[in-house]
N, C-alpha and C positions, 0 to 999 in steps of 0.2 A: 464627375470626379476630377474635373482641371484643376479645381481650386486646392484638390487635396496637392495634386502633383505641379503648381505653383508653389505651395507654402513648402516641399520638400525641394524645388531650385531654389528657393532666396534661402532657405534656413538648412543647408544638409547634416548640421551638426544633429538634429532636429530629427531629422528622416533617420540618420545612423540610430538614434538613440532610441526611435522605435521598432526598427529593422529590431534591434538587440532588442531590446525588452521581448517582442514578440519569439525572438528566436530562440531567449532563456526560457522560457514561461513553457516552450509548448516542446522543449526537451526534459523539462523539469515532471511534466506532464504525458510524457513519454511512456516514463519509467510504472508511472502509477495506472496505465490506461490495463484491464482487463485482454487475455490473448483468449482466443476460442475459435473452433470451426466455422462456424456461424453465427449470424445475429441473434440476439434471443426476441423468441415473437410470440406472444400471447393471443394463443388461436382461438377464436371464439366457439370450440368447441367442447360439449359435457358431457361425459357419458355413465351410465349409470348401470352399474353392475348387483347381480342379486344372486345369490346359491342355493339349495337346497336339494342337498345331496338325495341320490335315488329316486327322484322327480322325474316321469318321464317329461320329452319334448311339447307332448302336448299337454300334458298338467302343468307345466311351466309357461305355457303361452297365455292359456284362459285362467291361470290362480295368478299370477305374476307380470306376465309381459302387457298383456293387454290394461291391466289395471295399472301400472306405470304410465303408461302411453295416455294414459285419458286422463292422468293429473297431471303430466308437465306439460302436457299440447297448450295448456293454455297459458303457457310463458311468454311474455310478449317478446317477439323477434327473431324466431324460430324460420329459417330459412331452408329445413331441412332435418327429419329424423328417420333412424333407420334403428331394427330392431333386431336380431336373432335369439330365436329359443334353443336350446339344447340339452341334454342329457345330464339334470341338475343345475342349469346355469343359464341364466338371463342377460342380456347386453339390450342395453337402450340405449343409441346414440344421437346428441342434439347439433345440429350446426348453426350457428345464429348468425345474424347480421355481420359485416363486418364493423360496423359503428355499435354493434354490441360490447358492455365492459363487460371483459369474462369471469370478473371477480362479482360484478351484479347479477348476471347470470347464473355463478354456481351459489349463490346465497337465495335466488328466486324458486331454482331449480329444490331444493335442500327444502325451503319453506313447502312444495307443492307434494313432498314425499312426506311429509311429516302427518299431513293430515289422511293417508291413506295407509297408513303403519298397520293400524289395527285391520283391515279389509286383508295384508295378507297371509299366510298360511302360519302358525305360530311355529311350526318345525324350520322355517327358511329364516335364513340371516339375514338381519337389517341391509336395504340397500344401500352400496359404496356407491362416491360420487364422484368423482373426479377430473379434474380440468386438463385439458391436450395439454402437453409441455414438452415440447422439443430436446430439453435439458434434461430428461427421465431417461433417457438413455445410456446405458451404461459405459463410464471411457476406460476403463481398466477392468481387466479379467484376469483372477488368477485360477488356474488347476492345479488343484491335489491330488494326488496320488499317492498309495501304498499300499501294500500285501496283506492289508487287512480290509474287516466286515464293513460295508459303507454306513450302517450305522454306527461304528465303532467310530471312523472317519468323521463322518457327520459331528458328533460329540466333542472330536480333538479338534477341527477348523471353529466350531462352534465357538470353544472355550478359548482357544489357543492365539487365532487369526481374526473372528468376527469382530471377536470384543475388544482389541486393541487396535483396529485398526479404523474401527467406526468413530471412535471423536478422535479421527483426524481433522485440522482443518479444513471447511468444505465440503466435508462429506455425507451426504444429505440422505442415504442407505446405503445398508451393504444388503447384497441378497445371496443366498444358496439355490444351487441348482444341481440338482444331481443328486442331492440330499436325502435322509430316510431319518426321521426323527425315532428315537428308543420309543416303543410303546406295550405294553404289556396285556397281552390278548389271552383271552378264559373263553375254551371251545367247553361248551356244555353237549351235552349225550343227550338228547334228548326223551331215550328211551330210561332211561336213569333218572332225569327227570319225572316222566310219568310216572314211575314206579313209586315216587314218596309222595306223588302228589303236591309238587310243584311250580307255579307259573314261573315262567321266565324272566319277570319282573323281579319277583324273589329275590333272583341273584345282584339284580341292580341295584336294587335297593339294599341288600345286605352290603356293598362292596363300597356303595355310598356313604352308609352310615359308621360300619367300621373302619373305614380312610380317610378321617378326617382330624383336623386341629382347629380345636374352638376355643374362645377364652372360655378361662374359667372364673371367673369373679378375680378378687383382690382378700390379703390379710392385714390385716393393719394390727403394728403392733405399737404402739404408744404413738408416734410421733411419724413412725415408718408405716408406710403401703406397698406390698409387696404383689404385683400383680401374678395371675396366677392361669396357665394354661392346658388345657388336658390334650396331650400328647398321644394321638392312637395313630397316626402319619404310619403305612407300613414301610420298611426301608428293605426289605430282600424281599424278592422276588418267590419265595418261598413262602411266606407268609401269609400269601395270598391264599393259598391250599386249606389254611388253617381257619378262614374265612369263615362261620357259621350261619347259615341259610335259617334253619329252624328246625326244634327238637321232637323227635319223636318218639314217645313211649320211654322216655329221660334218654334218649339217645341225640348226641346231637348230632345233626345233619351238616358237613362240611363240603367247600366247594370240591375238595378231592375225592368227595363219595360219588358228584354226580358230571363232573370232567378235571379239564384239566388247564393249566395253566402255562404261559411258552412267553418267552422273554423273545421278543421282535424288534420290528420296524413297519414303520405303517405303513401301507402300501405306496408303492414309488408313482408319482405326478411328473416327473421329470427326470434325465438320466445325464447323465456325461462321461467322457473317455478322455482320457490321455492316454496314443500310443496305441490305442485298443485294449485300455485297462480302464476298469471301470470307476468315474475319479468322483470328485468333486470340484464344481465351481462358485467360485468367490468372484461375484461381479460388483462392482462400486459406481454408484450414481454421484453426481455432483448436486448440492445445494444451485436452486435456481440463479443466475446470474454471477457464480462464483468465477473465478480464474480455473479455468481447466489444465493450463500449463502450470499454475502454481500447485494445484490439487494432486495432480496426477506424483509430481515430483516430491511434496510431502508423505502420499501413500506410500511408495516406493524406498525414502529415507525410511519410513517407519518398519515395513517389510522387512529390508537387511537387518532392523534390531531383530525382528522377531524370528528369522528365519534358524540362526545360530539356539534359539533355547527349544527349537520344534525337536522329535526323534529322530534319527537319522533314517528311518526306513521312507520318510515324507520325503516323494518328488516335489517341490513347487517349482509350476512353470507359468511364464509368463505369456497367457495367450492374446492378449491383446489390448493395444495401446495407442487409444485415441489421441495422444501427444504427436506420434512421430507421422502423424496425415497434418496433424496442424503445423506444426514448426515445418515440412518438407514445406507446405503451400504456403505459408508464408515467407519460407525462404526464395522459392519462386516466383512471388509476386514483388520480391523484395528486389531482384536481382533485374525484374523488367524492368521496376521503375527504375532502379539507379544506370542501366543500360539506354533505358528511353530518354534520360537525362542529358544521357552524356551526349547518344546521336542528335538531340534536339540542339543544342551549341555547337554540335560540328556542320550542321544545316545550317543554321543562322550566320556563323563566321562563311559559310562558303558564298553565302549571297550577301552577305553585309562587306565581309574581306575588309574586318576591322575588327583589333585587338580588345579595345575597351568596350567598345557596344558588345560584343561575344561575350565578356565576361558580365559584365551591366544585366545580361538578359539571363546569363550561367546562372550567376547567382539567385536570380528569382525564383529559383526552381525548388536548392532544399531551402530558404529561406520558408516560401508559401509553403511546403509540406511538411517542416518543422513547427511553424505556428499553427498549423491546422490541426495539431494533434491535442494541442491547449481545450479548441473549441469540442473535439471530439470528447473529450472530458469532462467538460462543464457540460454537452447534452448528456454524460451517461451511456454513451456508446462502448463498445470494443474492438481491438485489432481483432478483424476475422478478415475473409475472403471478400466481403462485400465491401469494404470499408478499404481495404489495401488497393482490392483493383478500383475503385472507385479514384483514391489519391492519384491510380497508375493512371487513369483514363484524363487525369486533370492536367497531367506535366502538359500536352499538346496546348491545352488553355492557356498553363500562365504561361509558355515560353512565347506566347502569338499577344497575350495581352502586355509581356514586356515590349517587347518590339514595338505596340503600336504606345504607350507611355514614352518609349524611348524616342520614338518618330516623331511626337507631338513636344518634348521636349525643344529637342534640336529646333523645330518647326516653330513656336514662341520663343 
């Protein structure tokens, strides 16, 4: 590099003007660079999830698990798979190469379930497939709480907070936790049953076919087509009673002859508290490689609208807020470097114990980690922890690589 640092002693107009160039470019580039916890890393691992409710562990090993396992073993670059069965639920997990692409991987993976669909149980649900992603993590959580039914709750976050706040910029899902979706459940007697001479299917299928909304053809009237739909959708919960099963001796047989019917929630998979009151939570994931400090602070804008049109009996609290770990460690890593900055010029003047080489070697410091931000942009990187102390571990480099440019200066 002499030649570089020749052409900047005969021409310093020259060296100024790309000192500035590099020093606009890569504050300009600052402003645009992505803030996040971490780097985003694309883990070459796949895993492969299956359900089927009321399955024991081991009908879910030998119908499911094991028959997975022997269509994707043959994925090239499998470094590692692990499986567990359980009580309706399967997991298959792949770990591959790390020169594995994980995007060729979950398309390999995808192809080698498809041709074993039909081998499994037709009551179990298609297997999901999904790729590690660090960023699936939730950075904002809010709880609800209030003096009412959790599915009541459930229905008012649903309509009120999910759906406005899911096309926020960024925001890649919202999930419920704690949740009990409305579900309307008909306990049948089954001795009542017996007595009309009844199978149990009867009832599913009656409840089938009179709950439904099907087109109904079209009328055309000269010029006009009037589409046309038959309307039997039950809307009360009442109605349900009135359900007819099948007639006996002209009598007809309804579902409140042989049980009964009870307005619910479906059985609770998950629970949450605030306070020790029984709540709900609103947790928010980011789109992959989004801004988490810009996401977090859009959700939050959007909340305050919405919090004012909620009922006043709704607590929302704010329980947690992956913003204030990123900004505290970046404020930290922030305050090294510009600390290690300043000791590194107070070192150098004390062994140089001269003004202008002090400042010559000063300035190199946010000079290089102003333009460094430039390149961090054109690769597609972000301000995280790896990237910040990385800059911090660099100030030691340039202040030692000024000194010895300056040394070789003076020295030709």
């Amino acid at each position: 590099m002499q030649w570089l640092a020749e052409i900047c002693v005969h021409r310093p107009v020259f060296a100024t003007v790309i000192v500035l160039f590099l020093t606009v470019v890569g504050g300009f580039s600052f402003f645009t660079l992505g803030v996040d916890r971490f780097p985003k890393i694309d883990l070459p691992t796949i895993s492969v999830s299956t359900s089927n409710p009321g399955a024991a562990p081991e009908q879910m090993e030998s119908e499911i698990t094991d028959i997975i396992e022997g269509a994707v073993n043959t994925v090239p670059g499998i470094e590692e798979m692990r499986s567990s069965s359980s009580q309706g639920r399967s997991n298959v997990t792949l770990t591959f190469d790390l020169e594995k692409n994980p995007d060729q991987a979950f398309q390999e993976v995808q192809q080698k379930l498809e041709g074993v669909l039909n081998r499994l149980p037709e009551d179990a649900d298609p297997p999901s497939v999904r790729k590690s992603d660090p960023d699936s993590t939730p950075v904002l959580i809010y709880t609800v709480s209030a003096p009412r039914s959790i599915v009541e709750l459930t229905d008012l976050v649903q309509r009120q907070i999910v759906e406005r706040i899911e096309n926020s910029e960024g925001v890649g899902e919202v999930q419920i936790f704690g949740a009990r979706q409305r579900e309307i459940k008909i306990y049948i007697n089954p001795d009542r049953l017996r007595a009309y001479n009844l199978p149990a299917t009867q009832v599913v299928n009656a409840v089938r076919a009179q709950n439904t909304e099907a087109p109904g053809g079209s009328v055309k009237e000269g010029a006009r087509t009037t589409a046309l739909r038959t309307l039997s959708k039950i809307t009360k919960v009442e109605e349900f009673n009135e359900i007819v099963l099948a007639n006996r001796n002209g009598y007809p047989i309804k579902i409140k002859d042989v049980g009964r019917v009870v307005d619910g929630g479906v059985e609770p998979s998950t629970a949450a508290s605030l306070n020790s009151v029984p709540s709900v939570s609103v947790a928010v994931r980011k789109q992959s490689g989004s801004n988490t400090i810009e996401l977090i602070k859009g959700v939050k804008e959007r909340m305050a609208e919405i919090q004012p049109t909620l009922p006043k009996d709704l607590n929302v609290a704010l329980t947690r807020d992956q913003s204030e770990f990123i900004e505290n460690s970046l404020y930290a890593i922030e305050e090294h470097l510009v600390i290690g900055g300043i000791l590194a010029a107070v070192v150098v003047f004390l062994f140089l114990w001269n003004f202008r080489s002090t400042l010559i070697s000063a300035l190199a410091i946010p000079t290089s980690i102003i333009a460094s931000f430039a390149v961090i942009a054109w690769l597609g990187y972000s301000l995280n922890q790896m990237t910040m102390l990385a800059l911090t571990l660099m100030v030691g480099i340039v202040i030692d690589d000024a000194i010895v440019v300056l040394e070789n200066i003076y020295r030709f």
